[in-house]
C-alpha positions as CSV (number, residue, x, y, z in Angstrom):
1,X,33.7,19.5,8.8
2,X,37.4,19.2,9.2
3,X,38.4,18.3,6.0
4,X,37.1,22.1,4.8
5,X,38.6,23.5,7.7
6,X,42.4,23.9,6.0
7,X,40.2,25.9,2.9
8,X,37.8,27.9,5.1
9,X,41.3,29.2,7.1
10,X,42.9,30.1,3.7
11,X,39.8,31.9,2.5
12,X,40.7,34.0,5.7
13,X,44.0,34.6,5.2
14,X,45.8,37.5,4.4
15,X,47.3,37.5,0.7
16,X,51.1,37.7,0.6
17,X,52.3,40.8,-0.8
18,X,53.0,41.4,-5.0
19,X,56.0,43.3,-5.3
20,X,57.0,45.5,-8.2
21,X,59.0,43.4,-9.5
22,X,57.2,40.5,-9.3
23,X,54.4,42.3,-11.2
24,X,56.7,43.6,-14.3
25,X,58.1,40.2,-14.4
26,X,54.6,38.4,-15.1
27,X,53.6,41.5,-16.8
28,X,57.0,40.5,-19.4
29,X,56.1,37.5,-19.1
30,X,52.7,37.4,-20.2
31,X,53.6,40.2,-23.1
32,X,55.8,37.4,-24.5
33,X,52.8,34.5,-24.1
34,X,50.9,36.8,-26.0
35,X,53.4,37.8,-28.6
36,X,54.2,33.9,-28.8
37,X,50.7,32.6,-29.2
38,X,49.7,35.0,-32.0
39,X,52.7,34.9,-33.9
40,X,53.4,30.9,-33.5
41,X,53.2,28.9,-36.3
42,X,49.0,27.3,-36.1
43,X,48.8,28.8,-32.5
44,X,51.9,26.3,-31.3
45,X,53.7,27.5,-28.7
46,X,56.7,24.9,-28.8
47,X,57.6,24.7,-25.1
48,X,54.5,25.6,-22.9
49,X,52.5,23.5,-25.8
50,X,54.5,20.5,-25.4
51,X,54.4,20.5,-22.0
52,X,50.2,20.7,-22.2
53,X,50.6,17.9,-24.9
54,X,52.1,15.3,-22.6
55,X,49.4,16.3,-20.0
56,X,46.9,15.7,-22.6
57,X,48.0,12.6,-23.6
58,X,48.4,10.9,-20.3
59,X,44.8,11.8,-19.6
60,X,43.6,9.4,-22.0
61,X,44.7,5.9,-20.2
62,X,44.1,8.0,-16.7
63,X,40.6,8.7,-17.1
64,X,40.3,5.6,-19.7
65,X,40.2,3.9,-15.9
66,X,37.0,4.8,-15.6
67,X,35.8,2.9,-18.4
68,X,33.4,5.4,-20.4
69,X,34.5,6.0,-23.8
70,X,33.4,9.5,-23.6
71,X,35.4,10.5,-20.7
72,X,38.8,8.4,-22.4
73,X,38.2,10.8,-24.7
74,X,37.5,14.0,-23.4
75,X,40.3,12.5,-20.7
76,X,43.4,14.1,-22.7
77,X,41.4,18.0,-22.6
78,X,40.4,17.0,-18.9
79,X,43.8,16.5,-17.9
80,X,45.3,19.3,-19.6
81,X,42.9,21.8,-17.6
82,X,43.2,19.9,-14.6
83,X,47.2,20.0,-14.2
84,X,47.0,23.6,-14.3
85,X,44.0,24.1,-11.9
86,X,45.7,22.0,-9.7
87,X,48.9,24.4,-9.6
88,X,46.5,27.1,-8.9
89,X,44.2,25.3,-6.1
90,X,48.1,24.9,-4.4
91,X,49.1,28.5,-4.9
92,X,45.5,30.0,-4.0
93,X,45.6,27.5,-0.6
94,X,48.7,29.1,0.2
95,X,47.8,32.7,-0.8
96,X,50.4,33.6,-3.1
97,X,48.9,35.9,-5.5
98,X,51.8,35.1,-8.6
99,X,51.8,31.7,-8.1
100,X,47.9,31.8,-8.9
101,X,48.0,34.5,-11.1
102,X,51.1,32.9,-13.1
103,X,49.0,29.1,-13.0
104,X,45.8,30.9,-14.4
105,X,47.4,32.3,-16.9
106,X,48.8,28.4,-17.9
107,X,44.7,27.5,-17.3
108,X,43.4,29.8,-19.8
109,X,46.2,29.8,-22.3
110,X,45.4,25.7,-22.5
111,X,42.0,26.9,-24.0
112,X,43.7,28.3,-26.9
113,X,45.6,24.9,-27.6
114,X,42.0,23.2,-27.2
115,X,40.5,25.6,-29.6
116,X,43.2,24.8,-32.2
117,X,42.3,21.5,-31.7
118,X,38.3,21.5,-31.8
119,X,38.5,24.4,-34.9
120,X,40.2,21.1,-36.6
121,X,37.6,18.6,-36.2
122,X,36.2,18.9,-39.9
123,X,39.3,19.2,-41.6
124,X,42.0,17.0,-39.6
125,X,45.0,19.0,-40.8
126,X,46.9,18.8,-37.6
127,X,49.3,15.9,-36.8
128,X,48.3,13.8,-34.1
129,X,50.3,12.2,-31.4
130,X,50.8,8.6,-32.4
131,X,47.8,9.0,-35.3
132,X,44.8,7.3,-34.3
133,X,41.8,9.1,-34.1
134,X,40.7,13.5,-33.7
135,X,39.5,13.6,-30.1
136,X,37.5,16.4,-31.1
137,X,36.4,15.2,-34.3
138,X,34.6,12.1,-32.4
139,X,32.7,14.0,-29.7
140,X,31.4,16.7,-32.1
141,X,30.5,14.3,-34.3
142,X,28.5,12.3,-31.6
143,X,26.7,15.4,-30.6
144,X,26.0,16.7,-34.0
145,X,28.0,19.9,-33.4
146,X,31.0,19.0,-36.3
147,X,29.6,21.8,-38.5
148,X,30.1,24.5,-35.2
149,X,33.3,23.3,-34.5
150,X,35.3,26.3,-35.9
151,X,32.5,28.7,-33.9
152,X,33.4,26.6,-30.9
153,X,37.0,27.4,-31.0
154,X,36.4,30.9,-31.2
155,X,34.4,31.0,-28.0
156,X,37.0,29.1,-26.4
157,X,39.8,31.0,-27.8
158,X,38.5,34.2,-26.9
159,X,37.6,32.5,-23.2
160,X,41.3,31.7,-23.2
161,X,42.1,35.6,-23.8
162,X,40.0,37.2,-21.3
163,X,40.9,34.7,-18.4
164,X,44.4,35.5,-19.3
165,X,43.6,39.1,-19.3
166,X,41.7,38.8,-16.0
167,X,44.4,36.8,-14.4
168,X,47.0,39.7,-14.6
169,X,44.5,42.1,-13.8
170,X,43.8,41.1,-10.9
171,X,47.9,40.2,-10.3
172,X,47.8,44.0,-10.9
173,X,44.8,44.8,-8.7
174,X,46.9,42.6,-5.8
175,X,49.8,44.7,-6.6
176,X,48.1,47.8,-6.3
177,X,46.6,46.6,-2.9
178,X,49.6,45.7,-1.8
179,X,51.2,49.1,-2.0
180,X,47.8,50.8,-0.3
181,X,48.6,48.6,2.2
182,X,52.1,49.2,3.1
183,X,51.3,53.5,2.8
């Protein structure tokens, strides 16, 4: 088909090279996501978060096009994963190893923000954008999982870590096949 040959060609091609410096820089990088995310204040992380929030929130009307309830809701998570994913799918076509690396580690550290938000489904303590009513709180409650919404978040927070985890290993594992290849 030719509409999968552009993806069959990049699943071919050679990766670009990760430099040393390229890897320390993600490495600091991701040391200071880390750092951030435990330390912030409810597992906010002012700018990165922000910048998911507004994501989130335009997902709503975007996938409220489609006209299911469920998916208006589950719209604003859907569109904070899917922003990111995107940035990967662009970096992976084009074989750049931190590009996809760096957009992984913005997939999976979304999870974390989406835990915070399901592990508040019973008790509504976080502020909500314009009030109205908890995403979360609504589907778990449909699907009679509200009492499992703090079990939930921890299976989604600890998704979050190991994909960001397995995203710089395998920036690392890149790196270290990079320099193999150049000896």
């Amino acid at each position: 088909m030719p509409l999968l040959e552009p993806l069959a060609e990049a699943w071919e091609a050679e990766w670009q090279p990760v430099g040393t410096a390229a890897l320390a820089g993600v490495s600091l990088g991701f040391l200071l996501l880390a750092v951030l995310a435990i330390r912030a204040d409810q597992g906010w992380i002012p700018l990165l978060d922000g910048v998911n929030l507004v994501f989130h929130e335009a997902g709503h009307p975007i996938f409220g096009l489609l006209g299911w309830e469920v998916l208006t809701i589950l719209g604003g998570t859907f569109m904070q994963l899917l922003v990111p994913l995107l940035a990967l799918g662009a970096f992976w076509l084009r074989r750049d190893a931190v590009g996809t690396s760096v957009t992984g580690i913005w997939a999976f550290e979304n999870l974390l923000n989406i835990a915070r938000y399901v592990a508040d489904a019973r008790a509504q303590v976080l502020p909500l954008v314009g009030g109205g009513e908890h995403d979360w709180a609504t589907l778990l409650g449909r699907w009679g999982l509200l009492a499992q919404d703090t079990t939930l978040a921890h299976g989604l927070q600890s998704l979050g870590w190991l994909g960001m985890v397995a995203c710089w290993a395998w920036l690392a594992w890149r790196w270290h096949r990079s320099r193999s290849e150049q000896a």
